[in-house]
C-alpha positions, 0 to 999 in steps of 0.5 A, spaced: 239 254 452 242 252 459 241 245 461 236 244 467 235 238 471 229 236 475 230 236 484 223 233 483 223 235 491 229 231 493 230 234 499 222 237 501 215 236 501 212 235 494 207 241 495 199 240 494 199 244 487 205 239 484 201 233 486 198 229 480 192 224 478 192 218 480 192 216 472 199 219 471 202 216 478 199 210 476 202 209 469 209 210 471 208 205 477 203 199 473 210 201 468 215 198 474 211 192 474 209 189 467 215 186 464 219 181 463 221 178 469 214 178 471 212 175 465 218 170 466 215 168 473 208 167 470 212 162 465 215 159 472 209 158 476 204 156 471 209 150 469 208 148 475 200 149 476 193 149 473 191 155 471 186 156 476 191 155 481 196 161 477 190 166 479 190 164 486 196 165 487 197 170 484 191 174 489 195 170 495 201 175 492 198 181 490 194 182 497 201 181 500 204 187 496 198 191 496 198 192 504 206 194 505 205 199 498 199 201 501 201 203 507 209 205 505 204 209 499 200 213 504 205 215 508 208 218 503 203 222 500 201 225 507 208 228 508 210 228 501 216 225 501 221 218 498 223 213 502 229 215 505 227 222 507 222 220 510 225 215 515 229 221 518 222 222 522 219 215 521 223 210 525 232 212 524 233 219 524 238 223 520 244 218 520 239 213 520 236 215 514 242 216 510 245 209 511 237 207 508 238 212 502 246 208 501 242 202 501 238 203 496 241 207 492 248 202 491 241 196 490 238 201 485 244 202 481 246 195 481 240 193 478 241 199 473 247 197 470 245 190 470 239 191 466 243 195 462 246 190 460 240 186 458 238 192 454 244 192 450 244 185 449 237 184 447 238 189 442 245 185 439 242 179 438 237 184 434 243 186 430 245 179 430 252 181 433 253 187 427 253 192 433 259 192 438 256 191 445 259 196 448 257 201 444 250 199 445 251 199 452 253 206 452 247 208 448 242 205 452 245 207 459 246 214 457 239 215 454 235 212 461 240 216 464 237 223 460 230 221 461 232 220 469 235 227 470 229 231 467 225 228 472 218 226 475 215 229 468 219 226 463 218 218 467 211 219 465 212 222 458 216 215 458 211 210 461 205 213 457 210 210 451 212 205 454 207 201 457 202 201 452 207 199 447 210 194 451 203 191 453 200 190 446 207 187 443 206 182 449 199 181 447 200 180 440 206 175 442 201 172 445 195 172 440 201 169 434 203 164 439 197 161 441 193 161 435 194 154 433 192 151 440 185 150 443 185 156 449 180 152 453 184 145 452 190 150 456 185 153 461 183 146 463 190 142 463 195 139 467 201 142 469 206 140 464 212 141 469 213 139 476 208 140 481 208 147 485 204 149 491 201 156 492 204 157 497 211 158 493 207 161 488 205 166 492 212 166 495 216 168 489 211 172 487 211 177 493 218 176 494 219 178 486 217 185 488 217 187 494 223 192 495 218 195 489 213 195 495 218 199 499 220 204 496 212 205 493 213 213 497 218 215 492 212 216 487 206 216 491 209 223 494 206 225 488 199 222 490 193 227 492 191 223 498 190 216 501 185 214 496 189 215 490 194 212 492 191 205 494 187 205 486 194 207 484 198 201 488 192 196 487 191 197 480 198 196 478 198 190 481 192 187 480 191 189 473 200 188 472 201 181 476 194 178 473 196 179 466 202 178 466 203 172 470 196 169 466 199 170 460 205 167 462 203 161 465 198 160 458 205 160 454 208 155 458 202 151 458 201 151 450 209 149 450 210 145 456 217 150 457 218 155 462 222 159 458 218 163 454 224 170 453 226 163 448 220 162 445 218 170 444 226 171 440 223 164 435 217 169 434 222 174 431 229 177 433 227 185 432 219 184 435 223 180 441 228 186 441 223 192 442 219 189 448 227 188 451 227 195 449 221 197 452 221 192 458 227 196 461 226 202 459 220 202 464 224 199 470 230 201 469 228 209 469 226 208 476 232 204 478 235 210 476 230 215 479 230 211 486 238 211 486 237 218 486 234 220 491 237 216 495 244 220 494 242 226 495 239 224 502 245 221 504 249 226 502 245 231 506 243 227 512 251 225 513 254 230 511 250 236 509 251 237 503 246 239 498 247 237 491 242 237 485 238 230 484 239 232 476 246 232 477 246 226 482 241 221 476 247 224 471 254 222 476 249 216 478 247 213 471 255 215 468 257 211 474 253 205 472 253 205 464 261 205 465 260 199 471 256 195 465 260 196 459 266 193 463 262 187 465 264 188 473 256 188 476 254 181 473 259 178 478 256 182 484 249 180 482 250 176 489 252 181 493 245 186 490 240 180 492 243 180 499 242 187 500 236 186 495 234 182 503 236 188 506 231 193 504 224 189 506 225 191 513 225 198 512 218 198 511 216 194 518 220 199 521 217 206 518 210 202 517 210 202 525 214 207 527 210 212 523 202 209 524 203 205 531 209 208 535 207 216 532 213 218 535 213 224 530 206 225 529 206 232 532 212 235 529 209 232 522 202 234 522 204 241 525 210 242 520 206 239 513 200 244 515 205 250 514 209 247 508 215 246 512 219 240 516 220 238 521 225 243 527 226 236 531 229 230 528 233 224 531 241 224 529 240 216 530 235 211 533 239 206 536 233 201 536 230 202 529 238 200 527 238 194 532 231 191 529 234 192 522 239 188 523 235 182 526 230 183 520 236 182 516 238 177 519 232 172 519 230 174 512 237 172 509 236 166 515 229 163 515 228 161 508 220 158 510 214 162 507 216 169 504 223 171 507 222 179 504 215 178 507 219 175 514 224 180 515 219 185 514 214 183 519 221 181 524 224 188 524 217 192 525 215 187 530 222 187 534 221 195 533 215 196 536 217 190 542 224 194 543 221 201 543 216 199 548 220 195 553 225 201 553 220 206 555 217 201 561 224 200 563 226 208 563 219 210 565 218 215 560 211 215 555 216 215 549 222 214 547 225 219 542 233 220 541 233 228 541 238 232 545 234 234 551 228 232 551 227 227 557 220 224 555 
């Protein structure tokens, strides 16, 4: 039998009769967000607040998140295409878009290797040190790399496992942990640690998910409409953060420690060990699938090569696995936030190039009635490049309120601001760099 991988529509509009249920999209997004970094965060405010407040923020942060997916999510499933594509048409142009598809792809497979080696790990301390780490991390890289390549169907396959499994063991954790305390007493006391406002709850929460956010389009490409991406994105979020960060914080509050992956290892080394399994699985398949599709548009949009997204997650996921057993990423993890800081501003950028400057809007509307992409594209947009960086530069530069939030809203508002100026300065009604035109 030949080996055959999934293009899952790398480089087109995902077509109207491969469009999926709102469920089955929801699931794999709602995988990407209940984990145990969201759980940990949840440990982290609640050590710092009362329960009431956890909720507050919680709602604060959730609402922030909710309006970019959203917006990102339903430009996506109107034009049926990822993040990186779409941007040639929504703010950067072809080569504009082949340096977001790099960005992305160099984060998401940072963060792919690394979370490896958190799955690796989790399964040595299971073994008790019987297992060679190496080997672990070979197993797990390859098996995430494998369910990646076949996929869409096989990220779904996946979620519909993972999810619920990882969901019960966090709720069974939390039943055996909290068995022995008065959950009233819990809902009502004090924080056990230094004070936390809401506002930095709020921040970190936001900020926590916020390049998931952006990339919302990778996934609600495969929306049937608006309507079904706004209850896949706001579900996800609502029903993820809350149970998370709640049972998080109620841990934190019945042992007066933030450090709740310690406490569910004392629960047991092989429970512990399943819910690392399941957690990473969950997000690193997406990692893996966001890297994909983030080469494959590079490399058609910079050089017009066209190669298979399957083969690319094989080569991406190899590629990754190997950084992760040399033990190189851990000491890049510095370098991946700061493009983690990058990547933010791209939504503000193609939020308003896409629903208040509609450059494209009639190139697009025409073009997705027949099946097709648009003729007309933009090599670069100079603009949209300069407003990048200017929201690079104030989310790595202004620490106040929420930085991914902050350079999100700078870089869309320098664009729309530079775009407009320049079309009164030239007198023209639109700017748009394509060769020949003039107005």
């Amino acid at each position: 039998m030949a080996f055959k991988t999934a293009d899952d529509y790398s480089l087109s509009r995902v077509p109207l009769d491969a469009r999926r249920p709102m469920w089955e999209v929801f699931m794999i997004r709602f995988g990407s967000v209940v984990c145990l970094p969201l759980l940990m965060t949840g440990a982290t405010i609640g050590y710092g607040m009362t329960m009431k407040d956890v909720i507050i923020a919680t709602l604060l942060g959730v609402t922030i998140m909710e309006i970019v997916s959203f917006l990102t999510g339903v430009a996506g499933a109107l034009e049926g295409m990822s993040t990186s594509f779409l941007s040639r048409w929504a703010g950067f142009g072809q080569l504009g878009s082949s340096l977001i598809g790099l960005v992305i792809s160099i984060t998401a497979t940072g963060w792919f290797g690394i979370q490896n080696s958190v799955f690796a790990e989790g399964l040595y301390s299971a073994f008790r040190g019987k297992v060679n780490i190496q080997l672990l991390m070979l197993i797990s890289g390859i098996a995430i790399t494998l369910i990646v390549v076949y996929g869409y169907k096989m990220l779904s396959y996946t979620a519909n496992i993972a999810v619920p499994a990882f969901i019960a063991g966090v709720l069974w954790a939390t039943f055996k942990m909290l068995g022995n305390y008065n959950m009233s007493e819990i809902l009502s006391s004090p924080p056990p640690g230094p004070h936390l406002t809401i506002g930095v709850a709020a921040t970190m929460i936001a900020g926590g998910f916020m390049v998931g956010s952006v990339i919302t389009p990778d996934l609600s490409r495969f929306n049937r409409n608006a309507k079904d991406v706004f209850w896949m994105t706001l579900l996800s979020l609502l029903l993820g953060e809350i149970l998370l960060n709640f049972i998080g914080a109620t841990m934190a509050h019945a042992a007066s420690t933030s450090d709740v992956v310690k406490i569910m290892y004392n629960l047991g080394g092989w429970f512990a060990a399943l819910l690392v399994i399941f957690s990473t699985i969950k997000i690193n398949d997406l990692n893996l699938y966001a890297a994909s599709l983030g080469v494959t548009n590079f490399l058609d949009a910079a050089f017009n090569v066209k190669v298979n997204r399957g083969i690319i997650t094989l080569i991406i996921g190899i590629i990754g696995t190997a950084l992760s057993m040399m033990g190189i990423l851990e000491k890049f993890t510095s370098f991946l936030m700061i493009l983690g800081i990058a990547i933010p501003p791209i939504a503000g950028i193609m939020v308003v190039d896409y629903f208040i400057l509609r450059r494209f809007k009639k190139e697009l509307e025409e073009s997705r009635a027949e099946g097709k992409l648009p003729e007309i594209v933009e090599h670069i947009n100079p603009i949209a490049l300069l407003a990048w960086l200017i929201g690079a530069l104030i989310g790595y530069y202004v620490q106040w309120g929420i930085p991914a939030l902050n350079s999100l809203v700078a870089a869309g508002l320098a664009h729309w601001l530079i775009s407009k100026m320049w079309a009164i300065t030239t007198g023209r009604k639109m700017i748009r760099f394509v060769k020949g035109e003039n107005a």
